[in-house]
C-alpha positions in Angstrom: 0.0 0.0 0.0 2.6 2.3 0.9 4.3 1.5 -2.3 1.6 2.4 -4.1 0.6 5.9 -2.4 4.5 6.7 -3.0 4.2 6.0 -6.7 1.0 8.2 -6.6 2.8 11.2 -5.1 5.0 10.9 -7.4 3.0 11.1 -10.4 1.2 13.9 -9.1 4.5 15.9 -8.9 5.1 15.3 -11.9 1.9 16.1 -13.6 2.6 19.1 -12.1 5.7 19.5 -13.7 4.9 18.7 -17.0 4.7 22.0 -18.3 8.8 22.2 -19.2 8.9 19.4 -21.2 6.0 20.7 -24.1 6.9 22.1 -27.2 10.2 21.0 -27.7 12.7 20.2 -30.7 11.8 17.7 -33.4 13.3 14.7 -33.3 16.4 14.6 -35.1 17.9 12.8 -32.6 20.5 15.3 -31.1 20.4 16.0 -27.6 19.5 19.2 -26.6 19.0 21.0 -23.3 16.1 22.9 -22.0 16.7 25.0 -19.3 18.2 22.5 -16.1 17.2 19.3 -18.6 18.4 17.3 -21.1 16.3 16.9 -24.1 16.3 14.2 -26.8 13.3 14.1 -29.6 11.1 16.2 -26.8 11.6 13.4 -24.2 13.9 14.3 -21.0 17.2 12.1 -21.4 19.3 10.9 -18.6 22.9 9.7 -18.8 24.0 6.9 -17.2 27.1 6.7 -18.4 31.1 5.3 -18.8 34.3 6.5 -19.4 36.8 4.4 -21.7 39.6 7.0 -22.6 41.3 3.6 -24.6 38.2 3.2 -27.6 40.0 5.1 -30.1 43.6 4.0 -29.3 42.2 0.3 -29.5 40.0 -0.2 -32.4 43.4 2.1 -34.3 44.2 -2.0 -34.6 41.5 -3.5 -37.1 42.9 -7.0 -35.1 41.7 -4.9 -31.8 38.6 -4.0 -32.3 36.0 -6.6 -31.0 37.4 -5.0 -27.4 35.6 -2.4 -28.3 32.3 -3.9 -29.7 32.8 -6.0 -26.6 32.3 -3.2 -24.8 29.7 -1.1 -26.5 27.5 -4.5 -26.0 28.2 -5.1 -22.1 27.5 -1.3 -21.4 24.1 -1.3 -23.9 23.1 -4.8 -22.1 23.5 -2.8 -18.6 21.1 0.2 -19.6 24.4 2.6 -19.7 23.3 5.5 -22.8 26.6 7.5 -23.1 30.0 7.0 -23.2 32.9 9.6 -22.7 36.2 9.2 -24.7 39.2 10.9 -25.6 39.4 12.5 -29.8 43.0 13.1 -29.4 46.2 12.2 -29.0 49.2 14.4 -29.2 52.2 13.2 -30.6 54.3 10.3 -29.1 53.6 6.6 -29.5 50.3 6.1 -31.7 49.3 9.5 -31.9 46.1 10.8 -33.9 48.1 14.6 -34.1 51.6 13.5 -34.8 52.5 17.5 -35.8 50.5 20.1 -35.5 47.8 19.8 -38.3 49.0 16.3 -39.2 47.2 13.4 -38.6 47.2 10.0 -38.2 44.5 8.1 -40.2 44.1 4.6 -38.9 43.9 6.4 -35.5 41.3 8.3 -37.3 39.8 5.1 -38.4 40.1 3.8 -35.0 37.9 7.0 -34.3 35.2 6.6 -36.8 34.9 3.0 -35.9 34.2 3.8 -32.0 31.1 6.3 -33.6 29.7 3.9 -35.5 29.6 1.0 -32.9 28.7 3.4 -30.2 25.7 4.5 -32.6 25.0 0.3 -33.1 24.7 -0.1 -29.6 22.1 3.0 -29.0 24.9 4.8 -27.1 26.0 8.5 -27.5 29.4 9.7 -27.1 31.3 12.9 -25.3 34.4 13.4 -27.1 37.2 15.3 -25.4 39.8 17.7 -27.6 42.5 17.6 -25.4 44.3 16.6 -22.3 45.9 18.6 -19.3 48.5 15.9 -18.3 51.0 14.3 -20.6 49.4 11.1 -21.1 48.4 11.2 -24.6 50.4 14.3 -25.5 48.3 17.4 -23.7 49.5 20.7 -22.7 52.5 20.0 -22.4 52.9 18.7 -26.5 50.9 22.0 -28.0 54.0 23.8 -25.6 56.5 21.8 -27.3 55.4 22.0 -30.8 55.5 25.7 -30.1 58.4 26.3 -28.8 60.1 24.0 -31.7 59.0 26.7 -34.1 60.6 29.2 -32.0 58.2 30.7 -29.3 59.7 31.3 -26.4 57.6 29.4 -23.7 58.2 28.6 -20.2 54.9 26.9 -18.9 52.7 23.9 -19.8 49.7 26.6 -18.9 51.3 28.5 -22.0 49.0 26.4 -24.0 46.0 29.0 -22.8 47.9 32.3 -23.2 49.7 31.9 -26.5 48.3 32.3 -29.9 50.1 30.0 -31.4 49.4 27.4 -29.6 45.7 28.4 -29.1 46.1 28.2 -33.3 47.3 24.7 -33.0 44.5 23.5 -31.0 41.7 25.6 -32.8 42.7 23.7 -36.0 42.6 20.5 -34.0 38.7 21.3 -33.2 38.3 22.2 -36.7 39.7 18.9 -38.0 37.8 16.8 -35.5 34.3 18.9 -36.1 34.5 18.2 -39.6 35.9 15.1 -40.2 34.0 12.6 -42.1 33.3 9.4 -41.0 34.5 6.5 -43.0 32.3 4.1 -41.8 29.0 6.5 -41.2 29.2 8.1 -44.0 28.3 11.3 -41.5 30.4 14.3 -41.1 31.3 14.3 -37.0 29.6 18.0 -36.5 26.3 16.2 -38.1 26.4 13.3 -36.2 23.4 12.8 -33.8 25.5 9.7 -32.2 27.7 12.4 -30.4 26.0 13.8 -27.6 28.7 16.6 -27.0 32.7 18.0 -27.5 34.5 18.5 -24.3 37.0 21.2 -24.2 39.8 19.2 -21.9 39.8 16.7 -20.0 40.3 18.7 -16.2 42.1 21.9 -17.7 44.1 23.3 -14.6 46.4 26.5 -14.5 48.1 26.7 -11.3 50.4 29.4 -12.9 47.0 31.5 -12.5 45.0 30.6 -9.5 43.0 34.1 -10.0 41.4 31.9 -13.1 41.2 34.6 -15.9 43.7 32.3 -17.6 40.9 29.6 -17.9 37.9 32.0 -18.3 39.7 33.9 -21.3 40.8 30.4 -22.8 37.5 28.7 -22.0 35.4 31.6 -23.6 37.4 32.3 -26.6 37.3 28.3 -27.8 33.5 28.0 -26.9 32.6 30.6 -29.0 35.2 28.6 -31.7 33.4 25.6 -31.6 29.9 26.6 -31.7 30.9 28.8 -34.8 31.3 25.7 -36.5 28.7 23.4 -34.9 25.7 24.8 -33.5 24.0 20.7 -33.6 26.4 19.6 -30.7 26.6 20.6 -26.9 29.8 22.4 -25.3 31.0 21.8 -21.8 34.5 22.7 -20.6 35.7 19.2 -18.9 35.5 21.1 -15.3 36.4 18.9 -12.1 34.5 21.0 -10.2 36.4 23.4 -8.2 35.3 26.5 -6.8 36.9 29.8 -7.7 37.3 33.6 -6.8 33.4 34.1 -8.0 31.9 32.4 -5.0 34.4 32.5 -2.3 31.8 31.0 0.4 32.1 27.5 -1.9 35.3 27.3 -1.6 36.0 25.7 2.0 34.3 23.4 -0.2 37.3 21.8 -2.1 40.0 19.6 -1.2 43.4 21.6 -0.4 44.8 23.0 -3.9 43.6 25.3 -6.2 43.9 25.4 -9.6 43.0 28.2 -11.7 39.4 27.0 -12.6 35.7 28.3 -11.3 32.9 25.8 -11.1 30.5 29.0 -11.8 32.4 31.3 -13.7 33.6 29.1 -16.2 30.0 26.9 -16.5 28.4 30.4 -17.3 30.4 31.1 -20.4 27.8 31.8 -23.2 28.5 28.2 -25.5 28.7 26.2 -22.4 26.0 24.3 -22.3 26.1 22.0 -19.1 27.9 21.4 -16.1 30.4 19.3 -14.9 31.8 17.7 -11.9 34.4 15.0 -11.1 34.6 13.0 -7.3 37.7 11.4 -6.6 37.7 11.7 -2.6 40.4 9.0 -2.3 43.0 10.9 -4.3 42.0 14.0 -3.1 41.6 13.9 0.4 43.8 11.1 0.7 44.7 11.2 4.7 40.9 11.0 5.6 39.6 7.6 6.9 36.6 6.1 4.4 33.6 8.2 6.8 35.3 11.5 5.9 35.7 10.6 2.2 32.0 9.4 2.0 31.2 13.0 4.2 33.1 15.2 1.5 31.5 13.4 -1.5 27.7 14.1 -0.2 28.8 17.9 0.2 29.8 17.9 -2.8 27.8 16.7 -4.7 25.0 18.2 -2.7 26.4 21.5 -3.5 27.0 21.3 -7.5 23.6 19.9 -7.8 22.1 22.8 -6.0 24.7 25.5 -7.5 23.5 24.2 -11.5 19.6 24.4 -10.8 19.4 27.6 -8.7 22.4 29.8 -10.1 23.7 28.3 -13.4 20.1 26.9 -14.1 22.1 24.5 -16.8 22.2 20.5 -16.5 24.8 18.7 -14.4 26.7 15.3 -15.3 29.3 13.9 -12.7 31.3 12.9 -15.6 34.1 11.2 -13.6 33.8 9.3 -10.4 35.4 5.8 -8.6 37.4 4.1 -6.1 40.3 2.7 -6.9 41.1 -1.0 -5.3 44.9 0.5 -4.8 43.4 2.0 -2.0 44.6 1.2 1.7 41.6 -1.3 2.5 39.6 -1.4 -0.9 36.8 -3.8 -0.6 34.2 -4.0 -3.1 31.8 -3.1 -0.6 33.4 -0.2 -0.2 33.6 0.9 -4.0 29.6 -0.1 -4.3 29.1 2.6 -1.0 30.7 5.2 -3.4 28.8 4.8 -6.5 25.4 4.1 -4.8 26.1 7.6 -3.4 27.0 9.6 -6.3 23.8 7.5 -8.2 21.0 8.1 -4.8 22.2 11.7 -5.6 21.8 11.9 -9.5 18.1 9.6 -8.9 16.9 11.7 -6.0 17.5 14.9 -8.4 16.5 14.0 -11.3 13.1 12.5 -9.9 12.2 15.7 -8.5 12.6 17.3 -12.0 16.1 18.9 -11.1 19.6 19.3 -12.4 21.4 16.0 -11.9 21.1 14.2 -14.7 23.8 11.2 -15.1 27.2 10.4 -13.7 29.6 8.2 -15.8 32.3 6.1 -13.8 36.0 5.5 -14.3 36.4 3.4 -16.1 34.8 0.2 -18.2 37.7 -1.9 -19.8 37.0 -5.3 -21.7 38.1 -8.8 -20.8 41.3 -8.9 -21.7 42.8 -5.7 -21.2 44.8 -6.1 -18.2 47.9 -3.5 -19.5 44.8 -1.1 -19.0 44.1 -1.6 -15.6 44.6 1.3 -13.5 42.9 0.4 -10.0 39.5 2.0 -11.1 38.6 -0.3 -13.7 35.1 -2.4 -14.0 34.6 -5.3 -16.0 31.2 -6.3 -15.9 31.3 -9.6 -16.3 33.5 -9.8 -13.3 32.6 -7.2 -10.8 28.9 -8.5 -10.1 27.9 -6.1 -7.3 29.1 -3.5 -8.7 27.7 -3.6 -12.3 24.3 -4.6 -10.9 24.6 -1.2 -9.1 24.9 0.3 -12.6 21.9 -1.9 -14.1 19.7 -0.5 -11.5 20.9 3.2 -11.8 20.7 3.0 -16.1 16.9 1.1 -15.4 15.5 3.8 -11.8 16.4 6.5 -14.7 14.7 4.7 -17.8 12.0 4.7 -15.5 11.5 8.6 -14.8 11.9 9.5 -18.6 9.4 6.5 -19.5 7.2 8.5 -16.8 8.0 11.9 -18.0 7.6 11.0 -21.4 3.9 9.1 -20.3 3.1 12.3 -19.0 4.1 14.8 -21.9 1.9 12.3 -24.4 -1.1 12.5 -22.4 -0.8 16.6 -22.3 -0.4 16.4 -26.0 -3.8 14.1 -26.1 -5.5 16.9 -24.1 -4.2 19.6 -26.6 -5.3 17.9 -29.6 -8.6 16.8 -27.9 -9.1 20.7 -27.4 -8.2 21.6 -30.6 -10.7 19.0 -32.0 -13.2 20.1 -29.8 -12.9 24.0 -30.7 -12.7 23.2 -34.4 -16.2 21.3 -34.2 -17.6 24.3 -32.2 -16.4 26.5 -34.6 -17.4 24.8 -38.0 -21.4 24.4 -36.3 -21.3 28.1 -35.2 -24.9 29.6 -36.2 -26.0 26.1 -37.1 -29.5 25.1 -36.2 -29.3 22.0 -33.7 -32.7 19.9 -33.9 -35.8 20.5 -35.2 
């Protein structure tokens, strides 16, 4: 009984909040957003999601790539609907850039492939443009590229401050954008399969803590990309950190600071959602397992209030895990973690608000044991866990199915009144009877 008077309550709350999801975009199948929601074909979408930075670097190999179908078809069979993934690498060993404005085409390939499979599987894509660290190039490359053609450069966090370097990675976005698919047939900027372009993965400037560095950066490529793709959405790649624009958030953070601001940066104009990563082993790594679990809920608390009352823009906790490195992992322990970060993304997005997905680090394939880095999941053998995921990917099926139950039977309504004012009208004046 109690079950059922929930469920009613429930429905009733969201009857009542209907009205934000009428008259919406046709369905072309690109997601969209809509004030504090994501939108796909006028249905609210919710991202239960993965990260496997290793998609494009593995199907490079044609010999490879059943890891990656592998993949696709575990996370599609678990409910998960996006997928986030790195579109470059810089130089080095197998890069996709090799020199600036040269490219690689069987990491390309390797690329185009991941697309197409993702789009087999019914699972969209983020696609990052570059990296902060040096694995896969980053920063740090651009720099060296530069300073090989005689700029005089110092600093990794040169890569936001010179224009050379900002012209080296502004080509990079205009290769990627428009680079056509040779196994889609679809130019990437007019591909529905990618849900949005990432800026960098967790851009940092601690040469700049003030964080006009990022800002500057951050708003000048925004505006780049959407001059060439207006289908796709933008977000920066942000961890999360609070900056200089709200200095009461701040005690908020672990104990560095580097040059980014959760709300100054997510309010760029081109930015189109929010971001958030929760890593309270690495960051707060002296604190026993309570403390970490007490940091994550006022964190997260705080980024899901901060997008739907100040930057009134989605939210996607677009990294999170616990790594089995850890001074006394158990699985039980990892499960606590995700079923927080997911009770907070469900308990949102129920009520209508900003949290809309979180994507864990990371999904790897059987197999791939030279690409374990603590965090991993295999699905097939980390049972709790992944049935964790299935019941996240399915309690968030369910509120769109009920959303999108809702939004059909106010469209009945409308049509039912239209009829009914059409038949008034054509028997205006009409004599009824004898």
């Amino acid at each position: 009984m109690k079950k059922h008077l929930a469920s009613a309550i429930f429905l009733i709350f969201l009857v009542q909040n209907i009205c934000f999801f009428v008259e919406v975009e046709a369905g072309d199948g690109f997601i969209r957003t809509r004030g504090i929601h994501f939108m796909l074909n006028g249905d609210p979408f919710y991202a239960n999601g993965f990260n496997a930075y290793w998609l494009m670097y593995v199907a490079s190999d044609p010999s490879q790539r059943s890891k990656v179908s592998a993949a696709f078809k575990q996370a599609s069979s678990h409910g998960l609907s996006v997928a986030r993934t790195w579109a470059f690498s810089d130089g080095g060993y197998k890069p996709l850039q090799y020199a600036p404005g040269s490219y690689n085409e069987d990491m390309f390939k390797g690329l185009d492939f991941v697309i197409s499979e993702a789009r087999r599987y019914g699972i969209k894509v983020v696609l990052s443009l570059a990296n902060n660290y040096e694995s896969f190039g980053g920063k740090k490359q651009y720099v060296n590229w530069a300073t090989s053609h005689g700029q005089y450069l110092n600093s990794d966090d040169d890569f936001f401050r010179n224009p050379v370097v900002k012209g080296y990675y502004k080509n990079h976005i205009r290769t990627v954008l428009n680079r056509y698919n040779t196994f889609t047939g679809v130019v990437y900027k007019n591909d529905p399969t990618i849900m949005a372009w990432e800026l960098m993965n967790e851009p940092r400037c601690t040469s700049d803590p003030s964080g006009r560095t990022i800002q500057g950066w951050a708003t000048e490529m925004a505006s780049y990309v959407k001059s060439i793709d207006r289908n796709h959405l933008l977000e920066v790649g942000l961890e999360g950190f609070y900056g200089q624009s709200t200095p009461q958030r701040r005690s908020l953070n672990p104990n560095f600071d580097i040059g980014t601001d959760f709300i100054a940066n997510n309010r760029i104009p081109g930015i189109d959602f929010a971001t958030a990563h929760a890593y309270p082993d690495q960051w707060i790594t002296n604190s026993n397992d309570q403390a970490q679990l007490s940091f994550l809920n006022n964190w997260l608390n705080s980024h899901i209030q901060d997008a739907q009352y100040i930057l009134r823009k989605p939210l996607l906790i677009t990294e999170f895990g616990k790594s089995w490195k850890d001074s006394g992992f158990s699985s039980y322990k990892r499960d606590l973690l995700y079923n927080t970060v997911y009770y907070k993304i469900y308990s949102s997005a129920k009520r209508g608000g900003a949290a809309a997905g979180g994507f864990f680090w990371q999904l790897l394939s059987e197999g791939m044991d030279s690409f374990r880095d603590g965090y991993e999941i295999v699905l097939s053998q980390n049972p709790s866990t992944a049935n964790l995921i299935a019941q996240q990917s399915h309690k968030l099926y369910q509120i769109r199915k009920i959303f999108s139950r809702m939004r059909n039977i106010q469209r009945w309504k409308r049509a039912k009144a239209a009829r009914r004012g059409d038949w008034t009208g054509s028997n205006r004046g009409r004599r009824i009877g004898n």
